[in-house]
C-alpha positions as CSV (number, residue, x, y, z in Angstrom):
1,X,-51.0,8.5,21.6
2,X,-51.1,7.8,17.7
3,X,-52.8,5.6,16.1
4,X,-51.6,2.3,14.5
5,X,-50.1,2.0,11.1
6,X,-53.2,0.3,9.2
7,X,-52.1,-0.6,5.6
8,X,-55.9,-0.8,4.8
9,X,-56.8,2.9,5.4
10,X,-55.9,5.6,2.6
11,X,-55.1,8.3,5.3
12,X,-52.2,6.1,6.1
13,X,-51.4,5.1,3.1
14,X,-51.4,8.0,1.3
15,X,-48.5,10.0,2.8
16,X,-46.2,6.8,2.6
17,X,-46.9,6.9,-1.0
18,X,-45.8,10.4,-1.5
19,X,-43.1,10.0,0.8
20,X,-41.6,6.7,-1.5
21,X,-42.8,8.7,-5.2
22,X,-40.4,11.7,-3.8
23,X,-37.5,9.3,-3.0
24,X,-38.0,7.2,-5.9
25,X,-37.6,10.7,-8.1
26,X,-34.6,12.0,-5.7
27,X,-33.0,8.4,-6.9
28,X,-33.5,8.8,-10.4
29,X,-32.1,12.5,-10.6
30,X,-29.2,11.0,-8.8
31,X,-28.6,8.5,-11.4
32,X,-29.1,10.6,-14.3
33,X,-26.1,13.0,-13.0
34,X,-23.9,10.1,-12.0
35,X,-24.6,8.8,-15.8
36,X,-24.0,12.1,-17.3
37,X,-20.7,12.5,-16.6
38,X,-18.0,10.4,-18.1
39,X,-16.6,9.9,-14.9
40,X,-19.7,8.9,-13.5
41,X,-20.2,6.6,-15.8
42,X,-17.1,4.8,-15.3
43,X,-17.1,4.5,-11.7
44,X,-20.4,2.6,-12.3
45,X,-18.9,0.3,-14.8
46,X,-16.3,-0.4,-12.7
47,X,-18.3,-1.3,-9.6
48,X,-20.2,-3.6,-12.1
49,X,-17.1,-5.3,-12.6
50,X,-16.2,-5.6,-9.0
51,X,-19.6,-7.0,-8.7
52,X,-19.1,-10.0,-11.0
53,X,-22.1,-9.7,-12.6
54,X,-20.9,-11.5,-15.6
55,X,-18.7,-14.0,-13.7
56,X,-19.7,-16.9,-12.4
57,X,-20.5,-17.0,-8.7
58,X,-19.1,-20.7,-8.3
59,X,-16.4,-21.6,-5.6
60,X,-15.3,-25.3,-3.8
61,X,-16.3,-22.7,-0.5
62,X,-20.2,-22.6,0.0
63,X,-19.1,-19.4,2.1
64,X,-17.6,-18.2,-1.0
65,X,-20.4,-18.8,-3.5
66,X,-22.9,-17.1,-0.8
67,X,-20.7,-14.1,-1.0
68,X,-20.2,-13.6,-4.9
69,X,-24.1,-14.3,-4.8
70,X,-24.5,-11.3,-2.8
71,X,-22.1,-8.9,-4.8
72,X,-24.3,-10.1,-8.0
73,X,-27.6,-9.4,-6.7
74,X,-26.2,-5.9,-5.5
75,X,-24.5,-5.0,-9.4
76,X,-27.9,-6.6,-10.9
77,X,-30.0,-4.7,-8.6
78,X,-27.4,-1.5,-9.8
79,X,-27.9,-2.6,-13.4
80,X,-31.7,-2.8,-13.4
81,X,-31.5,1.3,-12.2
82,X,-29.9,2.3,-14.9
């Protein structure tokens, strides 16, 4: 049997770090070929736009504002990558 996950110890730490340092790079190389292509970047834009991050979220529907909320953080969290 293995043994537990400890956050504490470098041996199991370390690979974890590697592991997010590769995907982290893997993302980046992705968004540098989406970006250099014209037609990359427009299919960004216009997910930003379907996003709403520069709308406002409001709504009379609670449900509604919760939702638009959510599309934001997900364009802002697209925004911050590039």
């Amino acid at each position: 049997m293995s043994e537990p996950y400890d956050s504490g110890d470098p041996r199991h730490v370390r690979p974890r770090a590697k592991d997010a340092k590769r995907i982290d790079a893997r993302r980046r190389e992705t968004l540098i070929a989406i970006l250099s292509h014209e037609n990359g970047r427009d299919w960004l834009y216009s997910v930003l736009e379907q996003c709403g991050i520069y709308q406002t979220p409001l709504s009379t529907d609670p449900i509604t504002i919760g939702y638009n909320v959510g599309k934001q953080d997900v364009g802002r969290e697209l925004l911050a990558a590039v």
